[in-house]
C-alpha positions in Angstrom: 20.4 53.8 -175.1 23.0 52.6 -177.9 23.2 54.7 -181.1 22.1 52.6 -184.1 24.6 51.6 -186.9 24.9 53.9 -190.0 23.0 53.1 -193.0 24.9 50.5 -195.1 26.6 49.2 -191.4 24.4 47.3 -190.2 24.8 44.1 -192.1 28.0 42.1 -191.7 29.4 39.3 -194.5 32.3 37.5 -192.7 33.7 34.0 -192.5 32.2 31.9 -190.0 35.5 31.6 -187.9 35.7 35.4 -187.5 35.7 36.0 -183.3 33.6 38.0 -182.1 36.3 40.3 -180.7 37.0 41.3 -184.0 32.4 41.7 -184.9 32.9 44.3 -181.6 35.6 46.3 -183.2 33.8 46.4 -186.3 30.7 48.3 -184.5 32.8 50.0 -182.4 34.3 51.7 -185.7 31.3 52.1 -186.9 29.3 54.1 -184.3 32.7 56.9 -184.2 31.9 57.0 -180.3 34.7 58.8 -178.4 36.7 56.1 -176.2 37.0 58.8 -173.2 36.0 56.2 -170.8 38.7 53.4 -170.6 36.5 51.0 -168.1 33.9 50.6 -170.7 33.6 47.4 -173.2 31.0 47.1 -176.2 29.6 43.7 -175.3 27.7 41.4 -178.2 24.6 39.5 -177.2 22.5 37.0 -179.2 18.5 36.6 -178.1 19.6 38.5 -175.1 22.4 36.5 -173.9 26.0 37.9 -173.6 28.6 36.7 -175.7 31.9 35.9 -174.6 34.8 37.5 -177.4 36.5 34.7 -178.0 33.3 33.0 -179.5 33.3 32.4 -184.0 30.1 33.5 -185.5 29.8 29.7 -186.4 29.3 28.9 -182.5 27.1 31.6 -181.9 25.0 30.3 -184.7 25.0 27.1 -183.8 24.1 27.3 -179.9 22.9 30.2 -179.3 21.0 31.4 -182.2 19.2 28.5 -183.0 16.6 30.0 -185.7 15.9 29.1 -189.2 16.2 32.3 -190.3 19.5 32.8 -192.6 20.3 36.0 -191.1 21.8 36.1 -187.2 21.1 39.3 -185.1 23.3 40.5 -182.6 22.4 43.3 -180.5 25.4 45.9 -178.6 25.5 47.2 -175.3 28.2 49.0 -173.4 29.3 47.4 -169.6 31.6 48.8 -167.0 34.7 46.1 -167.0 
């Protein structure tokens, strides 16, 4: 079970062309997790579908999200790589 983001972390402004790469580092920050483990990668996932990092926010809106709602939630998960 992932740790949830700190107050005040959990929401994310950015430009739509912003890569998801960059949204994992973000949380990665964020949750101060110690990086003992090399083969483990924070993966992104959008209405339980994984995300691949080089995906834009804009994309992930547009074909995975598909809601009316104004605000996108992505959810984190750690995998063995």
């Amino acid at each position: 079970d992932m740790p949830h983001l700190p107050p005040g972390s959990n929401k994310l402004s950015a430009a739509k062309v912003l890569k998801l790469h960059k949204v994992a580092l973000y949380v990665e920050e964020r949750l101060q997790l110690p990086s003992s483990r090399q083969d483990l990668r924070l993966q992104l996932l959008c209405n339980d579908k994984p995300l691949p990092p080089d995906m834009t926010l804009a994309s992930v809106r547009a074909f995975v999200w598909k809601s009316g709602a104004d605000e996108m939630t992505l959810k984190y998960r750690y995998v063995t790589e």
